[in-house]
N, C-alpha and C positions, 0 to 999 in steps of 0.2 A: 836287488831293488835299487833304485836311483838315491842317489844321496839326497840329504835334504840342503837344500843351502843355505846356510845363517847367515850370511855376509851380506844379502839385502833382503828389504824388506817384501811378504809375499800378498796379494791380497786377498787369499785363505786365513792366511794366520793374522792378519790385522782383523781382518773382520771379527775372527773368534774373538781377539782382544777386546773389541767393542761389544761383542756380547758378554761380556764377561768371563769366556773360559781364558784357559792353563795353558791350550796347547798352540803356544806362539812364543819367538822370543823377543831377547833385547830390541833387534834394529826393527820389529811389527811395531812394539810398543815406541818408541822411539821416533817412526812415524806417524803411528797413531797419533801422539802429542801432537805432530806438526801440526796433523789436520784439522785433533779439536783445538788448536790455538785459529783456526782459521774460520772453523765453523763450531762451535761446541755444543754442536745438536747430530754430531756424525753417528753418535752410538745410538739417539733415538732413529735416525734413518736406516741402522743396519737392522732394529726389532722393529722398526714397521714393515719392511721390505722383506724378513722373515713371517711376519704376519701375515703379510698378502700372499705367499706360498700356502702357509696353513689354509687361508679361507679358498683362493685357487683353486687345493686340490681337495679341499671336504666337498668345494661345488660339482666338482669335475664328477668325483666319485658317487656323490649325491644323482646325480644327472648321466649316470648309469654306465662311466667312462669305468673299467679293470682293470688297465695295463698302461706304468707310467715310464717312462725314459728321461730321466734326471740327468744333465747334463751341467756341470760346475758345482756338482753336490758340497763340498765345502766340508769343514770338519765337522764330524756329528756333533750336534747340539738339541736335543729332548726339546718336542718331538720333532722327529724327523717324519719326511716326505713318507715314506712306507707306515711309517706310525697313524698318521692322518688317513690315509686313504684304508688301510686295514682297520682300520676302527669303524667304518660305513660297509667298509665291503670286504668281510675277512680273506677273500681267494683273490685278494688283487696283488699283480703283479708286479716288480718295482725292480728296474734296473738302472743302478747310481754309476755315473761318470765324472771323473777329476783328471786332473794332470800333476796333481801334487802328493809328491811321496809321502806327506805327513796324514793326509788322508787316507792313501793305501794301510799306511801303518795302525790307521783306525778303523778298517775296513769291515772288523769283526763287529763292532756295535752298530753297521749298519746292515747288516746280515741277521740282526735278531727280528724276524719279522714272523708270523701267525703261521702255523701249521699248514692249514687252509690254502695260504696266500708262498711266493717266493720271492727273493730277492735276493740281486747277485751284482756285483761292483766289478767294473771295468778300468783298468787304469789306461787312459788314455787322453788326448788334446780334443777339443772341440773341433779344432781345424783337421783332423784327421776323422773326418766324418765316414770315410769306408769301414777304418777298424771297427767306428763305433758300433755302424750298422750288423756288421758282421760276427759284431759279439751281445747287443741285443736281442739279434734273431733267434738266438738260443735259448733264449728265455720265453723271450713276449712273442705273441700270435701275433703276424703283420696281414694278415687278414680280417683281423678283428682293429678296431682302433685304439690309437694309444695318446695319450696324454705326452707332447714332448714339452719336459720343461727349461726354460733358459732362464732362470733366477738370477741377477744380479751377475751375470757374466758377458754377457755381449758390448757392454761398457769398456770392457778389457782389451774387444779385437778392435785394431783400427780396420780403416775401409781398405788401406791396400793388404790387409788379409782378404778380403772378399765376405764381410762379417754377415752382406743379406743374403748372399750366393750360397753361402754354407749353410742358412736356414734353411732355406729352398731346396738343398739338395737334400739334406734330411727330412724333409717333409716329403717330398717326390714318392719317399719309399714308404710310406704310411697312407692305409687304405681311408676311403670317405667317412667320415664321422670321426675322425683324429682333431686333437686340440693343439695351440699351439700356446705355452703362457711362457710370458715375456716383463722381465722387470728391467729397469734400466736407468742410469744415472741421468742428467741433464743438467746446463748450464743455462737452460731457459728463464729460471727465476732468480739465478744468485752470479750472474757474469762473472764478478769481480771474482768472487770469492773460489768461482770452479775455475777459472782460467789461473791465480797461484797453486790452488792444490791441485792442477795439470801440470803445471811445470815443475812443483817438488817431488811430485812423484817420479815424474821423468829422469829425474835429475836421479835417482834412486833407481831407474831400471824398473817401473812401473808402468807403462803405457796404458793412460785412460784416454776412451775415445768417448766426451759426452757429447749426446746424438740430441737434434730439435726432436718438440713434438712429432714433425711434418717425418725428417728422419727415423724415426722410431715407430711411426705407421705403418711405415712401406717393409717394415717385417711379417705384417698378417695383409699383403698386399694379394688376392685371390682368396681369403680367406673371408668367412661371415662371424663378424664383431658380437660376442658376445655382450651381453648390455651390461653396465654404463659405456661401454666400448675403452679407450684408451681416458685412461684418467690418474690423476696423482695415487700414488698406490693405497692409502689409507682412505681411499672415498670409494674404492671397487670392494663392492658386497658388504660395508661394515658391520652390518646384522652378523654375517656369518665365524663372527671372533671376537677375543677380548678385547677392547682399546688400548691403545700402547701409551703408557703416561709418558707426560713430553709431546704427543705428536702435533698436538693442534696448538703449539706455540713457534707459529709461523709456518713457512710451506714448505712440505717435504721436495727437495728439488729432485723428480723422478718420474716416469710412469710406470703405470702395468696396465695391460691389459688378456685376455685371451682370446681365441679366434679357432672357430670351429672350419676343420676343410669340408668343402661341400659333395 
């Protein structure tokens, strides 16, 4: 297994920090501080942006979707993406993707999922979109449709990774009726404050890429806009979850949306 590296910071293990788990160290926390001295509303954007996963994928599964493909799965944190969807629909399917060995390391709680239903963890990069496909297909039906989710990670790729190309090509391989859900940072509402916590992080070997509205469309570009369409993530479906205390004191700088292939 790949080491884990404590000498910078990852933005797996900060985020757990901001949710509150264990499994992060000194230089996550350490960062962490930076960024609530910058914004000290980061940890309610990391439980709303978990939120909007939760409501997502109860809708998806609701709306008759059984086979999800989780890409930037993150450390498990109760519940998890197969907990929500197996709760609607107990034989759905759920295959989780990360790049982080502290996640492999946790691989096993995210493997406890319903009889009925299965789910299986792939340790690999989002930019390595062959393996991923290649070790999905062993699970999930690509004849049937799947839910691909991009949760708070395409923030991460910059564009000369090719961050819309490699949607695109993961989608290519997913039959008509597949969804596409997508969270994502933005500097649209808070300039000042995302162009410092771009450069600290940088400066720490963190590359955030925050994308406009306009940039963060052209990911479900061919794709049909589920309704509200692209919107700040705690105003998509809020019937369908609990409200996140904190969130409606000021604007969460981000979107979500989902997008159904026709």
């Amino acid at each position: 297994m790949t080491a884990i590296d404590t000498s910078r910071p990852h933005p797996a293990r900060m985020y757990d920090w901001y949710l509150g788990g264990k499994d992060n160290y000194p230089v996550d926390e350490a960062m962490g501080q930076q960024m609530l001295a910058l914004d000290p509303r980061v940890p309610v954007m990391a439980r709303v942006n978990r939120a909007f996963m939760h409501r997502a994928t109860r809708w998806l599964a609701k709306n008759g979707v059984r086979q999800f493909l989780d890409i930037g799965t993150g450390i498990p944190t109760e519940p998890n993406l197969h907990q929500i969807a197996q709760s609607v629909v107990p034989d759905a399917r759920v295959v989780y993707c990360d790049n982080d060995p502290i996640v492999l390391a946790h691989a096993a709680a995210l493997l406890r999922g319903t009889e009925a239903g299965a789910t299986e963890y792939l340790q690999a990069d989002v930019r390595d979109t062959g393996a991923i496909l290649e070790g999905a297909r062993k699970i999930l039906d690509f004849s049937r449709p799947v839910a691909l989710s991009l949760v708070a990670l395409l923030h991460f790729v910059p564009d000369e990774d090719g961050a819309h190309e490699l949607v695109r090509r993961l989608l290519s391989e997913l039959p008509s009726g597949s969804y596409l859900v997508v969270s994502h940072a933005t500097a649209d509402f808070t300039p000042e404050e995302s162009k410092a916590a771009t450069e600290r992080l940088k400066a720490a070997g963190v590359t955030l890429a925050l994308r406009s509205r306009e940039e963060f469309t052209r990911f479900f570009d061919g794709l049909e806009p589920v309704e509200p369409g692209v919107e700040v993530p705690h105003h998509w479906h809020p019937e369908l979850g609990e409200p996140v205390p904190g969130q409606d004191d000021g604007v969460i700088p981000g979107y979500g949306a989902v997008g159904r292939k026709p």
